[in-house]
PDB file of N, CA, C and O in Angstrom, chain B, residues numbered from 101:
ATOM      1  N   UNK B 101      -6.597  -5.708 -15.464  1.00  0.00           N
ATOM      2  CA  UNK B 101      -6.289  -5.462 -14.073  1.00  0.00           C
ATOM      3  C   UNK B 101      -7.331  -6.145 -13.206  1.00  0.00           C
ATOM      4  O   UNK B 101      -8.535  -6.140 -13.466  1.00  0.00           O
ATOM      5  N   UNK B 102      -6.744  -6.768 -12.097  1.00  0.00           N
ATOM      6  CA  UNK B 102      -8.190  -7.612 -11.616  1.00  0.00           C
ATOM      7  C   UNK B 102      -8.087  -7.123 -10.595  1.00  0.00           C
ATOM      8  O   UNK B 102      -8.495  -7.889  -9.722  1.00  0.00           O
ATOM      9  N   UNK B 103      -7.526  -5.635  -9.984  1.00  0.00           N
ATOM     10  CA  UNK B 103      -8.077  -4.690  -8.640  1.00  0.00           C
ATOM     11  C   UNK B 103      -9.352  -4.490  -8.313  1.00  0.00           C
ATOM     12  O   UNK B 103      -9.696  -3.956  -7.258  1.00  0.00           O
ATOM     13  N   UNK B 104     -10.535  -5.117  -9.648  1.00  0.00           N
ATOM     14  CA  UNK B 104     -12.216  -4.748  -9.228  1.00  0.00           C
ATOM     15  C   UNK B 104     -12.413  -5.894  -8.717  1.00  0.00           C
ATOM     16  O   UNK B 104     -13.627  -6.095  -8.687  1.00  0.00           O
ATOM     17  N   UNK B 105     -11.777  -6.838  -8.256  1.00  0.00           N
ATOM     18  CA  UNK B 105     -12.224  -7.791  -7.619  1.00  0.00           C
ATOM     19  C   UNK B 105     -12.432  -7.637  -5.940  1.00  0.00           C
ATOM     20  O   UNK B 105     -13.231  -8.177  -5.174  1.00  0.00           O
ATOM     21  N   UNK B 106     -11.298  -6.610  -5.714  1.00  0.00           N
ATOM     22  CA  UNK B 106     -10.730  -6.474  -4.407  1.00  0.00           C
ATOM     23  C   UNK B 106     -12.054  -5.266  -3.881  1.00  0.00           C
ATOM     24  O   UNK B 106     -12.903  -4.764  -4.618  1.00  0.00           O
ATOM     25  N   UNK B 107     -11.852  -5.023  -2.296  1.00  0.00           N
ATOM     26  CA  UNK B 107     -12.491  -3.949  -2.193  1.00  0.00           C
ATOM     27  C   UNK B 107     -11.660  -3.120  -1.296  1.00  0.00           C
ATOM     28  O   UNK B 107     -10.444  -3.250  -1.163  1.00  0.00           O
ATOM     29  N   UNK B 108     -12.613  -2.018  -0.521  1.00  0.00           N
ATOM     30  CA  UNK B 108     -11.892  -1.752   0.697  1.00  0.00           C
ATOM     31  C   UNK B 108     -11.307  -2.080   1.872  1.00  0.00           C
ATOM     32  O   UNK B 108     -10.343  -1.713   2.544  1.00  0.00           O
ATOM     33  N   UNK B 109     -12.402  -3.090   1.933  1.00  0.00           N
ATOM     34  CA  UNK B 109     -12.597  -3.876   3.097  1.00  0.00           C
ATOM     35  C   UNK B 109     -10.926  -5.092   3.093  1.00  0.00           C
ATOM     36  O   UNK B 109     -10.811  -5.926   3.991  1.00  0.00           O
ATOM     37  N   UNK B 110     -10.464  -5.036   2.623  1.00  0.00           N
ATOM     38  CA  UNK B 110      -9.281  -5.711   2.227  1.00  0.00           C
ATOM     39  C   UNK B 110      -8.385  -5.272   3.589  1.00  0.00           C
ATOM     40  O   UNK B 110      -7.908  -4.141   3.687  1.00  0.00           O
ATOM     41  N   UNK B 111      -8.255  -6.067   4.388  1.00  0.00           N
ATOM     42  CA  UNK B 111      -7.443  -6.105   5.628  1.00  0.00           C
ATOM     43  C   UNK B 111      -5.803  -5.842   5.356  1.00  0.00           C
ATOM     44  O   UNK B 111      -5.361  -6.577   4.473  1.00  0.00           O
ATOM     45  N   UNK B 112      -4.753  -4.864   6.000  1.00  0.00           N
ATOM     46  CA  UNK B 112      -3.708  -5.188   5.478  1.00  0.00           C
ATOM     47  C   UNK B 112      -2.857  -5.221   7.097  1.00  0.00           C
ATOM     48  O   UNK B 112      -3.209  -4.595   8.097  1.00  0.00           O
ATOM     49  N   UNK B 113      -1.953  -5.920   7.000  1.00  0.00           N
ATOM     50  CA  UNK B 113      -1.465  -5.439   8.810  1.00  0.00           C
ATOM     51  C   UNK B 113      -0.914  -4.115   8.666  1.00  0.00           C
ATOM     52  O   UNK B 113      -1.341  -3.337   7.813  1.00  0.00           O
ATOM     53  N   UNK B 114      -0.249  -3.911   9.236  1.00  0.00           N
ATOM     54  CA  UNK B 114       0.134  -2.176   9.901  1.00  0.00           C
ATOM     55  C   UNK B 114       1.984  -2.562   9.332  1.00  0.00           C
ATOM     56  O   UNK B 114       2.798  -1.643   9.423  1.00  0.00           O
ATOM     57  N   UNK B 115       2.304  -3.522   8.955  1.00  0.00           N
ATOM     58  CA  UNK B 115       3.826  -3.569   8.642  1.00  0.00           C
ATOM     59  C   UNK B 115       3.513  -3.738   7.303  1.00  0.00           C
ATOM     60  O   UNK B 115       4.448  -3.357   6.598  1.00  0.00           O
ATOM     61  N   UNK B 116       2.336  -4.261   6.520  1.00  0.00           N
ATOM     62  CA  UNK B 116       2.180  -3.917   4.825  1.00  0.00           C
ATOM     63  C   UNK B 116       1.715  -2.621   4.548  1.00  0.00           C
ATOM     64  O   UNK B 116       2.242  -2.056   3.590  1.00  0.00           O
ATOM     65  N   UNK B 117       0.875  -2.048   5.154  1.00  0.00           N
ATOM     66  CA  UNK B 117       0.641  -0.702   4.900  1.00  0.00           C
ATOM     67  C   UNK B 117       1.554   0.371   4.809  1.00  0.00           C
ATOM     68  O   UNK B 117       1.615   1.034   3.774  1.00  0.00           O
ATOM     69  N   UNK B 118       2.321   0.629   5.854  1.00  0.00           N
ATOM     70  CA  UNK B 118       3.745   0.623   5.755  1.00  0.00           C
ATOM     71  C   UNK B 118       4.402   0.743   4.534  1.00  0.00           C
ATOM     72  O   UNK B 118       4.673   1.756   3.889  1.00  0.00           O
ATOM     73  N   UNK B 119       4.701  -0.859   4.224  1.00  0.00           N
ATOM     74  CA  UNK B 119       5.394  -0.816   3.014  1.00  0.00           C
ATOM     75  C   UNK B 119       4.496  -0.540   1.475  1.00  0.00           C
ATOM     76  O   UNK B 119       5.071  -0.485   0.388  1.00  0.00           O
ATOM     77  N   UNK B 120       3.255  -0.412   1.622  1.00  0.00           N
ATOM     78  CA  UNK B 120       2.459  -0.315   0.725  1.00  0.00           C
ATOM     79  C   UNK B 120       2.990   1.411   0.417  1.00  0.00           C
ATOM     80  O   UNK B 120       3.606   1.568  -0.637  1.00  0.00           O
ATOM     81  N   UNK B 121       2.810   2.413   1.123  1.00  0.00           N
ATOM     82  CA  UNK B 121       3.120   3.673   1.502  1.00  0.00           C
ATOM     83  C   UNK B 121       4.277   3.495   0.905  1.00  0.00           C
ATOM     84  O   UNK B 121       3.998   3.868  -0.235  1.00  0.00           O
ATOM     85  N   UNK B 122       5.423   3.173   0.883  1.00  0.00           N
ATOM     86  CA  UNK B 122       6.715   2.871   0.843  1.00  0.00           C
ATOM     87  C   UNK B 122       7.439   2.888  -0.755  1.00  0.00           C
ATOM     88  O   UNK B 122       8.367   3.497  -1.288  1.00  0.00           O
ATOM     89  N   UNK B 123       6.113   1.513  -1.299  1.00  0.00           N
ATOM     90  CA  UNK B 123       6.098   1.058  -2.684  1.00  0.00           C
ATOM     91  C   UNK B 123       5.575   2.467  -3.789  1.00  0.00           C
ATOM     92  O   UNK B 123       6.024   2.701  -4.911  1.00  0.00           O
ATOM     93  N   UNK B 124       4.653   3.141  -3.140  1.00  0.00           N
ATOM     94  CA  UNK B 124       3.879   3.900  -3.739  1.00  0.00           C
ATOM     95  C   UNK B 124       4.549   5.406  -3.909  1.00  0.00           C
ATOM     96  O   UNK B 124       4.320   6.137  -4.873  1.00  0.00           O
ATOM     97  N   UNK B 125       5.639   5.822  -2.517  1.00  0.00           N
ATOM     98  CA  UNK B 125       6.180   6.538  -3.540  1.00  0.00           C
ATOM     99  C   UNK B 125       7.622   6.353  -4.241  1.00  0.00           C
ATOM    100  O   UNK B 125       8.512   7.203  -4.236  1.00  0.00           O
ATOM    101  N   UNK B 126       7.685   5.054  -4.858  1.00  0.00           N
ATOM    102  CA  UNK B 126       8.933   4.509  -5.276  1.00  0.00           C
ATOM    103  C   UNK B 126       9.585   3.819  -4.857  1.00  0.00           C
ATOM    104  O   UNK B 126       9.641   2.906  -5.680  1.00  0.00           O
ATOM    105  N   UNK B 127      10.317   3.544  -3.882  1.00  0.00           N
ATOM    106  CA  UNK B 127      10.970   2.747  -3.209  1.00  0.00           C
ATOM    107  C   UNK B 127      11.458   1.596  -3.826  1.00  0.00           C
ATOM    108  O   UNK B 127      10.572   0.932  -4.364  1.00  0.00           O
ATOM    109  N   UNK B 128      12.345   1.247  -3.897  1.00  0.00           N
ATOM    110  CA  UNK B 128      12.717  -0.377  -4.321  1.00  0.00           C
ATOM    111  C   UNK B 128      12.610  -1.044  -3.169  1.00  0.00           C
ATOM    112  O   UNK B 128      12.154  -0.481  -2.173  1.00  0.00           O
ATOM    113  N   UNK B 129      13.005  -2.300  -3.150  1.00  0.00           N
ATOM    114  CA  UNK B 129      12.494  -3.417  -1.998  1.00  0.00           C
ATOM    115  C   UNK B 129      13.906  -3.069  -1.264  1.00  0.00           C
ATOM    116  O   UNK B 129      13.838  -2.679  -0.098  1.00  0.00           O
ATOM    117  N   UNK B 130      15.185  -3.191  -1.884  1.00  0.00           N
ATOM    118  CA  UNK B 130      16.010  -2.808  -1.217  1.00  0.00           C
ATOM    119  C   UNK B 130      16.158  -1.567  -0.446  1.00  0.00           C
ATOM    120  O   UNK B 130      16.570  -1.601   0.713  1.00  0.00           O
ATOM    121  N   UNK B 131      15.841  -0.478  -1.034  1.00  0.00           N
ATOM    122  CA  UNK B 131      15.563   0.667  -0.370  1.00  0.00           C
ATOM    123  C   UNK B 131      14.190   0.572   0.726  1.00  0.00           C
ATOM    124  O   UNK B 131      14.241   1.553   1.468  1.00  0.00           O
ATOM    125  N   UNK B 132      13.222  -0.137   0.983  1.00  0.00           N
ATOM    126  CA  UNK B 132      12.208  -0.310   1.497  1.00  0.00           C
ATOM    127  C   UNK B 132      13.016  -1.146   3.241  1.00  0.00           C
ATOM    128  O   UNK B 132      12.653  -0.875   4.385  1.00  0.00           O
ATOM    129  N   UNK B 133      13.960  -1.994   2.893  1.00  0.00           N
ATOM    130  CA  UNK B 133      14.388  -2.708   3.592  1.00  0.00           C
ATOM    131  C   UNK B 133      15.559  -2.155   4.326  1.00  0.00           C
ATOM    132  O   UNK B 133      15.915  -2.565   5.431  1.00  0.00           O
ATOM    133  N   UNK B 134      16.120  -1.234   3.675  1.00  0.00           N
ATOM    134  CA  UNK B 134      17.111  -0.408   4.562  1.00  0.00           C
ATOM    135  C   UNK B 134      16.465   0.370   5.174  1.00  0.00           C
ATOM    136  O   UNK B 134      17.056   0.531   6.242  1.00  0.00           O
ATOM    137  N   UNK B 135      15.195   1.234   5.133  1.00  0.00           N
ATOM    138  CA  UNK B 135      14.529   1.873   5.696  1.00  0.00           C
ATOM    139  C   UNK B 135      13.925   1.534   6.870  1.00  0.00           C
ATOM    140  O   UNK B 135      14.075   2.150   7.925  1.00  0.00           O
ATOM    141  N   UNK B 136      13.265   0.596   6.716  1.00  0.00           N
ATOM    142  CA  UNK B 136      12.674  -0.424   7.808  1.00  0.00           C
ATOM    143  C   UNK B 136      13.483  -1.468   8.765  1.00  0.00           C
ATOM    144  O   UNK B 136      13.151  -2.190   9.706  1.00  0.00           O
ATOM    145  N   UNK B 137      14.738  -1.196   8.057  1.00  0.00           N
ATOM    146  CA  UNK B 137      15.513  -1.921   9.613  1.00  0.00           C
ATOM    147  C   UNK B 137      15.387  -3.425   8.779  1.00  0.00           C
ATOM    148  O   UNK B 137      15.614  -4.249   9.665  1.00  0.00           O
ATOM    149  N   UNK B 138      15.161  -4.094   7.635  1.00  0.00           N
ATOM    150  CA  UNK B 138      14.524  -5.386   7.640  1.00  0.00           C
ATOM    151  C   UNK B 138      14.993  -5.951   6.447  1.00  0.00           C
ATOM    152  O   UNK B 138      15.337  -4.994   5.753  1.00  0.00           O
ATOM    153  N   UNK B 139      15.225  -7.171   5.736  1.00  0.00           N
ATOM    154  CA  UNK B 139      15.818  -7.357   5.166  1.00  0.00           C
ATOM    155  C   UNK B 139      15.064  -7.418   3.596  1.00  0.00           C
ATOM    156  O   UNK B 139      13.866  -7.700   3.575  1.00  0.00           O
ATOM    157  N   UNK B 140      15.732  -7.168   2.377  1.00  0.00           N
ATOM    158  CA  UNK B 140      14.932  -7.151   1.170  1.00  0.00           C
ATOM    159  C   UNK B 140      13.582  -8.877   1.220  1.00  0.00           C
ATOM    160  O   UNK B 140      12.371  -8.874   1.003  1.00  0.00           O
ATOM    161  N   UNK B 141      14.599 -10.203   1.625  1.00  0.00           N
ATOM    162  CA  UNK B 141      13.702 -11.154   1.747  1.00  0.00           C
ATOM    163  C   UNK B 141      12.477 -11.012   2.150  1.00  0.00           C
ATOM    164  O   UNK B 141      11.591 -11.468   1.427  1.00  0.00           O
ATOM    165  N   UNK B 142      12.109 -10.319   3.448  1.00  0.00           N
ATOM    166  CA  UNK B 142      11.278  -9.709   4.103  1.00  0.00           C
ATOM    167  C   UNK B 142      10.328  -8.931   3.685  1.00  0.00           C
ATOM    168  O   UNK B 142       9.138  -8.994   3.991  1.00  0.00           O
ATOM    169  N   UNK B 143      10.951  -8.041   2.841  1.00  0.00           N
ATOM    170  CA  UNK B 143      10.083  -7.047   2.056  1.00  0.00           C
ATOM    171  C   UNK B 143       9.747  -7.916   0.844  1.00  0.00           C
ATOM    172  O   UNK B 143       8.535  -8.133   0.818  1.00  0.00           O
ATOM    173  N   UNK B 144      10.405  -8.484  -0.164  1.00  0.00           N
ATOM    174  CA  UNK B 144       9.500  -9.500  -0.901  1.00  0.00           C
ATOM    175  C   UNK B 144       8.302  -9.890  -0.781  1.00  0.00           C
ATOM    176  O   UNK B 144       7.280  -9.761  -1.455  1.00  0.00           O
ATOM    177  N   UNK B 145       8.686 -10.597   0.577  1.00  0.00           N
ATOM    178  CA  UNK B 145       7.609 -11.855   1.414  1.00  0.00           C
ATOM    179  C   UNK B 145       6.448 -10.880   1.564  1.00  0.00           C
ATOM    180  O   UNK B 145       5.493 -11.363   0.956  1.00  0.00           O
ATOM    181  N   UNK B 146       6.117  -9.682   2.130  1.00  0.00           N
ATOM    182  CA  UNK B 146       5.285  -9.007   2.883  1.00  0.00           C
ATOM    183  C   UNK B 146       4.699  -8.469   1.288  1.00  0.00           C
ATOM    184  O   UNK B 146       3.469  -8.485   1.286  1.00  0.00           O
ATOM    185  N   UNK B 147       5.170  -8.097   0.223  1.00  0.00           N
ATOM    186  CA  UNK B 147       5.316  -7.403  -0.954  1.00  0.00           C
ATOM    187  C   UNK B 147       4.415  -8.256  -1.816  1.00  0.00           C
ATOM    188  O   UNK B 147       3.562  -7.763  -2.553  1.00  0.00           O
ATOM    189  N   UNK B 148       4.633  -9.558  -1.699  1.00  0.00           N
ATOM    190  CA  UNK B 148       3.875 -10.692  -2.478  1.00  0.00           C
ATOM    191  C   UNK B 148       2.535 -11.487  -1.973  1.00  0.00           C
ATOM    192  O   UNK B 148       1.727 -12.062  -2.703  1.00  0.00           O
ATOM    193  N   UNK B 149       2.491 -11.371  -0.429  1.00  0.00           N
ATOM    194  CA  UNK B 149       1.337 -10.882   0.608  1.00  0.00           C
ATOM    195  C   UNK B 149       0.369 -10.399   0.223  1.00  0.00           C
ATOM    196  O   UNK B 149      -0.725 -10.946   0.090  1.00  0.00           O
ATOM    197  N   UNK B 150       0.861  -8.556  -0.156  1.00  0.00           N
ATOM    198  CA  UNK B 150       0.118  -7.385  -0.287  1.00  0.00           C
ATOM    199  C   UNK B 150      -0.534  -8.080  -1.328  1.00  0.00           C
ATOM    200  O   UNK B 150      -1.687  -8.483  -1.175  1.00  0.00           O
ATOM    201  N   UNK B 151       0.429  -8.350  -2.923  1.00  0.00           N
ATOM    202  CA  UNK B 151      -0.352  -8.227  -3.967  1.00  0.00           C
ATOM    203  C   UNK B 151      -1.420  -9.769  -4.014  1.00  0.00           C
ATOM    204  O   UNK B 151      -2.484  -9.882  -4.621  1.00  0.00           O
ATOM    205  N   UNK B 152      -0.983 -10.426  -3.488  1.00  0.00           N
ATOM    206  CA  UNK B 152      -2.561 -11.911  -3.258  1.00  0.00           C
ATOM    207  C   UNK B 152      -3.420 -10.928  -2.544  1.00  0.00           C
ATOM    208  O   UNK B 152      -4.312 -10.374  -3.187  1.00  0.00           O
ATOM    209  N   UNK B 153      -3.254 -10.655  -1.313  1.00  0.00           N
ATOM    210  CA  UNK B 153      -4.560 -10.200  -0.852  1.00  0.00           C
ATOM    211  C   UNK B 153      -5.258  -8.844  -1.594  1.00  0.00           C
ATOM    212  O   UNK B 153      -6.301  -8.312  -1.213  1.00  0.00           O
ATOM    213  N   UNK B 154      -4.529  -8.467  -2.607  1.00  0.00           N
ATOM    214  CA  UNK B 154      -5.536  -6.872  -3.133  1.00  0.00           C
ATOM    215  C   UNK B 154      -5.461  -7.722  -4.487  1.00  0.00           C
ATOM    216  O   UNK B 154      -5.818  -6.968  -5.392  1.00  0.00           O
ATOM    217  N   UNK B 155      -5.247  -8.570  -4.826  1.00  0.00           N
ATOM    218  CA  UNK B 155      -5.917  -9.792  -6.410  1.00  0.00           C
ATOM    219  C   UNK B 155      -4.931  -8.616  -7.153  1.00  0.00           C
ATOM    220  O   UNK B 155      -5.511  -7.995  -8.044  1.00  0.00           O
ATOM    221  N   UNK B 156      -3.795  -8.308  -6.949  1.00  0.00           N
ATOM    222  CA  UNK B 156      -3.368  -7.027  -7.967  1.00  0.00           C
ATOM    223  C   UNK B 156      -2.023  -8.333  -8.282  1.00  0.00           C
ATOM    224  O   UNK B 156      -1.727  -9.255  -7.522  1.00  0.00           O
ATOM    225  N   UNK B 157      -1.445  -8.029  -9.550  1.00  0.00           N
ATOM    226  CA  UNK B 157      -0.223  -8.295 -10.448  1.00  0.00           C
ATOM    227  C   UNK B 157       0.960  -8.143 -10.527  1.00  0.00           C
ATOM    228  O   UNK B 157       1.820  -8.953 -10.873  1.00  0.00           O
ATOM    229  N   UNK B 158       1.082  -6.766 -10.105  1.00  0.00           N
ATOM    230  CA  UNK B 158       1.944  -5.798  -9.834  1.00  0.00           C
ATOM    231  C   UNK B 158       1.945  -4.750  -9.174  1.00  0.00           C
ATOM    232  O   UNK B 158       0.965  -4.437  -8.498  1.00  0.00           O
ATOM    233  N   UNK B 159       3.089  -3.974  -9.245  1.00  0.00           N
ATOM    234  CA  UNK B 159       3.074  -2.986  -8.303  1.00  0.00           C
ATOM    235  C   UNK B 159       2.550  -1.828  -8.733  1.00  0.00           C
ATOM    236  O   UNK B 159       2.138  -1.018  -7.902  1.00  0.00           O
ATOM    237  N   UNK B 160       2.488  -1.585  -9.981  1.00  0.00           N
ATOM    238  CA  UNK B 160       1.462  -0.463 -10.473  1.00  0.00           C
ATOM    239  C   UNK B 160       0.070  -0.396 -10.211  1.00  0.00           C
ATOM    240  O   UNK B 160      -0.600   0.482  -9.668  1.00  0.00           O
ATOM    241  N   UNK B 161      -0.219  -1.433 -10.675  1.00  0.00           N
ATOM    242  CA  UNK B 161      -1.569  -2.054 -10.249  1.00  0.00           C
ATOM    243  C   UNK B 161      -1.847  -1.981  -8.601  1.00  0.00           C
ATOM    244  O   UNK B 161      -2.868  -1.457  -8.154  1.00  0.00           O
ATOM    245  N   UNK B 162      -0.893  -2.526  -7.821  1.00  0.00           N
ATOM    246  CA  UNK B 162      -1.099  -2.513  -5.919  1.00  0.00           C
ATOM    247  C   UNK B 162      -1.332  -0.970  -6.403  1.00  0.00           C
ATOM    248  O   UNK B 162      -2.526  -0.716  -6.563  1.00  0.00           O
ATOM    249  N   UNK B 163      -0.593  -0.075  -6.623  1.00  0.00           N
ATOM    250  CA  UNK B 163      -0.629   1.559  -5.994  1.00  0.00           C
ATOM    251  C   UNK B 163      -1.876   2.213  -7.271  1.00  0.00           C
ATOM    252  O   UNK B 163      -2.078   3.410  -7.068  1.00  0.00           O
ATOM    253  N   UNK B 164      -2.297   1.922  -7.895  1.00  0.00           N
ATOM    254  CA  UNK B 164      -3.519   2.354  -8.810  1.00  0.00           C
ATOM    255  C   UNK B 164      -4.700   1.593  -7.448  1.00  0.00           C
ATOM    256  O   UNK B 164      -5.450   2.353  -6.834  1.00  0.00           O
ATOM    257  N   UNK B 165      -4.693   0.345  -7.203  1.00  0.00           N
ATOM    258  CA  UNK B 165      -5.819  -0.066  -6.288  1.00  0.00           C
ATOM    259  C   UNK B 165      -5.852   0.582  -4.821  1.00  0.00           C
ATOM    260  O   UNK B 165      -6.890   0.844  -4.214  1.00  0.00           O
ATOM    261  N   UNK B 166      -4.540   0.803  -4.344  1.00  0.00           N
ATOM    262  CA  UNK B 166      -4.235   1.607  -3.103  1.00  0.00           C
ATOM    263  C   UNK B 166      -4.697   3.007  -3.337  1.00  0.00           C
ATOM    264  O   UNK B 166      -5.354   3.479  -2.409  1.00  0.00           O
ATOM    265  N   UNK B 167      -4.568   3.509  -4.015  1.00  0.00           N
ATOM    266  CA  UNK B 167      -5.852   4.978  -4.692  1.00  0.00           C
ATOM    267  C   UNK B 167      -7.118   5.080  -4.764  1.00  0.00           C
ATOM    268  O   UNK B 167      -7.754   6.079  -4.427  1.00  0.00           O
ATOM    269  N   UNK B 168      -7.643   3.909  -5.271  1.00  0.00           N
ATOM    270  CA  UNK B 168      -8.866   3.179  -5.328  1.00  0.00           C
ATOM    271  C   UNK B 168      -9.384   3.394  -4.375  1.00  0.00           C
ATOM    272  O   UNK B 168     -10.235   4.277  -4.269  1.00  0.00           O
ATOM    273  N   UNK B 169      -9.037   2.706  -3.511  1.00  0.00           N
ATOM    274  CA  UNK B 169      -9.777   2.489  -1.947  1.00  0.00           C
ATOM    275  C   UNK B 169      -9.509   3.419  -1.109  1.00  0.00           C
ATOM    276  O   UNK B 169     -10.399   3.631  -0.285  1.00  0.00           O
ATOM    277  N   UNK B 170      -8.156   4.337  -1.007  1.00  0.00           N
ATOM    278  CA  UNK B 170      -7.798   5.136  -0.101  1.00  0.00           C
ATOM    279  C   UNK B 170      -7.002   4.680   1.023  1.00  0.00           C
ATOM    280  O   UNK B 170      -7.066   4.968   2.218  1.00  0.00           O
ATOM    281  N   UNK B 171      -6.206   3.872   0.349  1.00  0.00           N
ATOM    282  CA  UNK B 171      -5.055   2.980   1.283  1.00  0.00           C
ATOM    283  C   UNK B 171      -3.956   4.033   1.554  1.00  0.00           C
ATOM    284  O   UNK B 171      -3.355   4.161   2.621  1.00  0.00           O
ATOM    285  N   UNK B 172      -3.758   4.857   0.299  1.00  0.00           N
ATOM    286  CA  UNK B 172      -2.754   5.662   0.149  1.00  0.00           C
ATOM    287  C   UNK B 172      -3.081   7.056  -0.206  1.00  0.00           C
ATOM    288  O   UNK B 172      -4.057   7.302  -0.914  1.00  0.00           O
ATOM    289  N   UNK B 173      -2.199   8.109   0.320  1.00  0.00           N
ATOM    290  CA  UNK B 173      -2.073   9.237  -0.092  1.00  0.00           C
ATOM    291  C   UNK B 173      -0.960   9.709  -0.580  1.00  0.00           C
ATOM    292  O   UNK B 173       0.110   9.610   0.020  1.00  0.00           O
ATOM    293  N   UNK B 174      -1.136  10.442  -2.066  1.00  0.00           N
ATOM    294  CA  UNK B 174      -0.394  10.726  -2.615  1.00  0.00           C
ATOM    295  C   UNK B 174       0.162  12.229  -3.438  1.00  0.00           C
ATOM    296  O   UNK B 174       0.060  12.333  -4.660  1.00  0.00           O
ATOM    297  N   UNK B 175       0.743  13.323  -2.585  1.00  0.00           N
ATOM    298  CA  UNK B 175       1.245  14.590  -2.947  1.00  0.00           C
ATOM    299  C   UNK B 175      -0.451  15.138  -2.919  1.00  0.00           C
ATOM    300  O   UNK B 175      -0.983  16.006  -3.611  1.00  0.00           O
ATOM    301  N   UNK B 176      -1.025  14.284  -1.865  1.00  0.00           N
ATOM    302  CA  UNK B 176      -2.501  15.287  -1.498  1.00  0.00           C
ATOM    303  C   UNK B 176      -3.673  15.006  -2.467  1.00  0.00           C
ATOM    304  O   UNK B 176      -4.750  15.598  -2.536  1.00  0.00           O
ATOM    305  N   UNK B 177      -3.171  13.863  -3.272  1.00  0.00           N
ATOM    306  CA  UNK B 177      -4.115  13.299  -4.057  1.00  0.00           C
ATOM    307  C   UNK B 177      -4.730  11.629  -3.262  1.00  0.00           C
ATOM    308  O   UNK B 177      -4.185  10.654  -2.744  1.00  0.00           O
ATOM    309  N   UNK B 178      -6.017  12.026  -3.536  1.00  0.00           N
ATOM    310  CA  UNK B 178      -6.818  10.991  -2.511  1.00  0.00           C
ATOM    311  C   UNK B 178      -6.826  10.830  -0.757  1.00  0.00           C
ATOM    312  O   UNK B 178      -6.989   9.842  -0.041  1.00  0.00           O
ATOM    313  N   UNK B 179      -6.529  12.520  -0.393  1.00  0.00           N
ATOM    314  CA  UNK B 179      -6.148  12.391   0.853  1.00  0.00           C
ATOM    315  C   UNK B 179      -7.881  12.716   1.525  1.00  0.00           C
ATOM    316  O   UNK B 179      -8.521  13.623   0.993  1.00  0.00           O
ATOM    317  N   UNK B 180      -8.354  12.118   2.388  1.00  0.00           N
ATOM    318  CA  UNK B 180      -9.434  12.092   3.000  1.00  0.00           C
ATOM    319  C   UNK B 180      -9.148  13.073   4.044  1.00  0.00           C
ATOM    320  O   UNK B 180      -8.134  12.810   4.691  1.00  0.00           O
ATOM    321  N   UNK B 181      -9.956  14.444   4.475  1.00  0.00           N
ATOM    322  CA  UNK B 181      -9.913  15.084   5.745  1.00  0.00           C
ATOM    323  C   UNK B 181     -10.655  14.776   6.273  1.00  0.00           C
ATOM    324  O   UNK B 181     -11.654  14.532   5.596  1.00  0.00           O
ATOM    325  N   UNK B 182     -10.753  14.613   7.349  1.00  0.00           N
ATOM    326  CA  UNK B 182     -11.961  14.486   8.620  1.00  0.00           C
ATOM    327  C   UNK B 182     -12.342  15.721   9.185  1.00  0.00           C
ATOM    328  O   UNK B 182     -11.665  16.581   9.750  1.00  0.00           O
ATOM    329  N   UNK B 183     -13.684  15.649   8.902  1.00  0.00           N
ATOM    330  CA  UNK B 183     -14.498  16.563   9.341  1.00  0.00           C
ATOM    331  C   UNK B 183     -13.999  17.420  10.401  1.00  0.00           C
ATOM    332  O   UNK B 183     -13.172  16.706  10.968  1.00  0.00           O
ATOM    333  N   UNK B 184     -14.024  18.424  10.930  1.00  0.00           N
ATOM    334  CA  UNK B 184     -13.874  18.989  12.282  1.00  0.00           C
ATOM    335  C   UNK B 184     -15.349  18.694  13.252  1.00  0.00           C
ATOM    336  O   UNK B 184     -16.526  18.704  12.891  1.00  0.00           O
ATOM    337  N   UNK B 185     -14.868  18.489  14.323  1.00  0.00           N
ATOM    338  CA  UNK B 185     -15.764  18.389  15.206  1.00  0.00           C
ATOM    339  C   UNK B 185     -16.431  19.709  15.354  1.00  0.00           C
ATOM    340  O   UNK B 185     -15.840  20.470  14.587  1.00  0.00           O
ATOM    341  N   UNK B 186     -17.740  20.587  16.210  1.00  0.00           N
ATOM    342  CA  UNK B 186     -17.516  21.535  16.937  1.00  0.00           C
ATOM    343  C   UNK B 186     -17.960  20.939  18.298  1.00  0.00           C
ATOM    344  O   UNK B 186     -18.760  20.027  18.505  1.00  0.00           O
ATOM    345  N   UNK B 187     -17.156  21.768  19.275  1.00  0.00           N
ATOM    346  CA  UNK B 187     -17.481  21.335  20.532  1.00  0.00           C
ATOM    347  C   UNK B 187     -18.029  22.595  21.301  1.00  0.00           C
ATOM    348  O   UNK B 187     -18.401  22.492  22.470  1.00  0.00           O
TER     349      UNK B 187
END
């Protein structure tokens, strides 16, 4: 798996994250693309994007590295809370 290449710091736009979220809990590209209003081509394109910029293979691999870093939350696993303020 070459996800230790990648880090956090790994920029994604706000329409891969999205579909990153999307991929992770299942989704097919077709189902990703009816969802989003957008066409499967689209979701490919953005899909093959994701995995160059996170050095990942596949899609197991994208959502094992999306855990990693905390790209994704999943049934409350790897979910980050933020502190409460007091005021």
């Amino acid at each position: 798996m070459n996800s230790g290449k990648t880090s956090e710091s790994t920029t994604l736009s706000e329409r891969e994250q999205e579909i990153l979220e999307l991929v992770a809990i299942g989704l097919t590209n077709n189902e990703i693309g009816e969802k989003l209003e957008i066409s499967k081509r689209t979701v490919d394109n953005h899909i093959s994007n994701i995995l160059t910029k996170t050095k990942t293979d596949n899609r197991v691999e994208l959502v094992r590295w999306a855990l990693q870093w905390g790209k994704i939350c999943l049934d409350e696993v790897n979910c980050c809370v933020l502190p409460e303020t007091s005021d």
